[in-house]
C-alpha positions as CSV (number, residue, x, y, z in Angstrom):
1,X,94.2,122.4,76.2
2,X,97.8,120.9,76.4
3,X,96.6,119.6,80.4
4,X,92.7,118.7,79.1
5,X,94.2,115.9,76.8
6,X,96.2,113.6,79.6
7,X,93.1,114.3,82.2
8,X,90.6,112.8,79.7
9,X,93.4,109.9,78.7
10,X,94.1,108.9,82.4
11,X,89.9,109.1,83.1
12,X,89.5,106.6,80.1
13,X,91.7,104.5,81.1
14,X,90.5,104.0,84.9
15,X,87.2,103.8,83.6
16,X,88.3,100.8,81.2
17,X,89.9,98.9,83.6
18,X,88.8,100.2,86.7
19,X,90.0,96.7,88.6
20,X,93.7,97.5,88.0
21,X,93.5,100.8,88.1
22,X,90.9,101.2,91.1
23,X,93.0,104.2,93.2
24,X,92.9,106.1,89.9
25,X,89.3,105.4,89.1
26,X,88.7,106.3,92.7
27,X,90.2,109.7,92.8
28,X,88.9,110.3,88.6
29,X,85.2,108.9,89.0
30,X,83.6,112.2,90.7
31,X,85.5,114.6,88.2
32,X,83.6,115.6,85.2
33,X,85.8,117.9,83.3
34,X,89.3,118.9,85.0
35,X,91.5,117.7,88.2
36,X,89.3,120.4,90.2
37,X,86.1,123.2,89.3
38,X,87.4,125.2,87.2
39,X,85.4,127.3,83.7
40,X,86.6,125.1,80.7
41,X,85.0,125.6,77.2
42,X,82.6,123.2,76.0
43,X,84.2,122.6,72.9
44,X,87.5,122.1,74.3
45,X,86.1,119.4,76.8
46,X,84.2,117.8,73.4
47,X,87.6,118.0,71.6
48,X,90.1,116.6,74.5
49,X,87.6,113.8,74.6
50,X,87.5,112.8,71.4
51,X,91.3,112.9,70.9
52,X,91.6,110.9,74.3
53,X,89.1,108.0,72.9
54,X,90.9,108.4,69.7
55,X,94.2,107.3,71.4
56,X,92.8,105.1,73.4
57,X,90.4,103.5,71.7
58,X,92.1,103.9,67.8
């Protein structure tokens, strides 16, 4: 979970301003749920999101 949390922070943010940050919305845009395929919980996906939008977001 500690990793989840910055992945879905940095993904956010390229999203948001994908202009500025267009080599990190490049490399984050075709990954869904981690850096690379790996089994992750559901609920710990749901959870690092919503503490990522949280911070991001407020």
């Amino acid at each position: 979970m500690n990793f989840l949390v910055p992945f879905h922070i940095f993904k956010l943010v390229s999203e948001l301003d994908a202009k500025t940050f267009t080599a990190d919305f490049e490399y984050y845009k075709d990954k869904k749920e981690y850096y690379y395929d790996t089994k992750i919980s559901p609920l710990k996906t749901f959870i690092a999101k919503r503490i990522a939008r949280k911070e991001i977001l407020g």
